[in-house]
C-alpha positions, 0 to 999 in steps of 0.5 A: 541551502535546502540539501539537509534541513534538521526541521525536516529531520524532527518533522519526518523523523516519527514517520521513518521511525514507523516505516522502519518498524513495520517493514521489520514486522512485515518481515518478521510476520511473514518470514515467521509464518511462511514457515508454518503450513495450513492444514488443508495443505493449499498454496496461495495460489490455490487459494486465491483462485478458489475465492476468485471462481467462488466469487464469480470472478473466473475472468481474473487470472492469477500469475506468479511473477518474480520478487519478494512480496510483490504481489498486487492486484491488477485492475486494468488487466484483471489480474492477480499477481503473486510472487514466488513466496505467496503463490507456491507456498502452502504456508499460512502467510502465502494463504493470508497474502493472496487472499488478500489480493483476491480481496482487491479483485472483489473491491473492483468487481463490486466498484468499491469507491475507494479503489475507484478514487486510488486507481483514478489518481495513480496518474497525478501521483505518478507525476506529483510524487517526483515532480512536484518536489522538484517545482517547490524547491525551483519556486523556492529559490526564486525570490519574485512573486512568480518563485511563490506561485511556481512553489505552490504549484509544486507543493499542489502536485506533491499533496496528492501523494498524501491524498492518495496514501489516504485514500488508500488505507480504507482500500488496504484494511477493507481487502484484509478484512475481506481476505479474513472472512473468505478464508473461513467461509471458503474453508480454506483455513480453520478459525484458529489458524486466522491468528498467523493470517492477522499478524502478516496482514495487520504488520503489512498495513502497518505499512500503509499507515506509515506511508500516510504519516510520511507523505503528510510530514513531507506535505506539512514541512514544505508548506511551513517553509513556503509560509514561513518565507511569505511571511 
């Protein structure tokens, strides 16, 4: 019974819709300004050391590491990691997405309280994301008293995927905002370059916000349906 459920449709349906639109923008962005070189002709990972080293941030590596767009910060390890795209290429959106990552670096150094909350919860999401899902559902076809109590352990454990979706966004916007300010004051890019930076980095945090909006939908169906049995 619980193997399609068109409430969950109608209930996640505007989430998915957004996630779909803006991994397109995210592509498109990208895919658009990979294609147009900065005028000082520096590669993202040029880039990215060079804010790291302005920052006092010489104990932060930078690696290239395989895929598309899988590019991140690392804060156990004080690393940058760029993919491919974004750490040879001298195009303005390779600049805007490592600059962004350096963003993080700066976030950790100066123990930016968001990134602190994201990084400390990346165990209970880990474990809540795919197991929590699974308790509800085994709560949920229990008829006793128990079943409710297991479900609600469930849907306890899953909420923290909403959470740390929420918590988060500030971490996302704030590197960006970051990323934006040190191009231009590192001279990296001119000010009439930043229009390209903005398109890819706004696209990817269109991401972010349709991550939220899907974690909380999903959140908000399960607890419809426990409720809508107690009652």
């Amino acid at each position: 019974m619980f193997f399609f459920d068109p409430l969950y449709l109608v209930i996640a349906m505007p989430a998915l819709l957004l996630a779909l639109w803006a991994q397109w923008r995210v592509k498109s962005a990208f895919g658009q300004y990979s294609q147009v070189r900065s005028l000082r002709g520096i590669s993202g990972a040029q880039a990215a050391r060079r804010i790291l080293d302005a920052n006092g941030l010489q104990n932060v590596g930078v690696e290239r590491v395989s895929g598309f767009l899988s590019d991140h910060y690392d804060p156990s390890s004080k690393t940058l990691r760029l993919s491919p795209d974004v750490y040879d290429s001298p195009s303005l959106a390779a600049v805007g997405v490592a600059a962004h990552e350096a963003g993080h670096a700066l976030q950790d150094k100066q123990a930016y309280t968001p990134l602190q909350w994201r990084s400390a919860m990346v165990p209970s999401v880990q474990i809540g994301s795919w197991l929590g899902p699974i308790i509800f559902f085994v709560g949920l076809m229990m008829s006793s008293a128990v079943g409710s109590t297991i479900a609600w352990v469930g849907l306890i454990l899953f909420a923290a995927t909403a959470v740390f979706a929420l918590v988060t966004l500030p971490v996302e916007f704030d590197a960006s905002r970051r990323a934006k300010q040190l191009l231009v004051s590192q001279g990296i890019l001119g000010e009439q370059e930043l229009v390209g930076v903005n398109k890819v980095l706004d696209a990817a945090a269109l991401t972010y916000v349709a991550a939220a909006l899907q974690a909380i939908s999903t959140l908000l169906y399960y607890a419809y349906i426990l409720l809508g049995r107690r009652d």
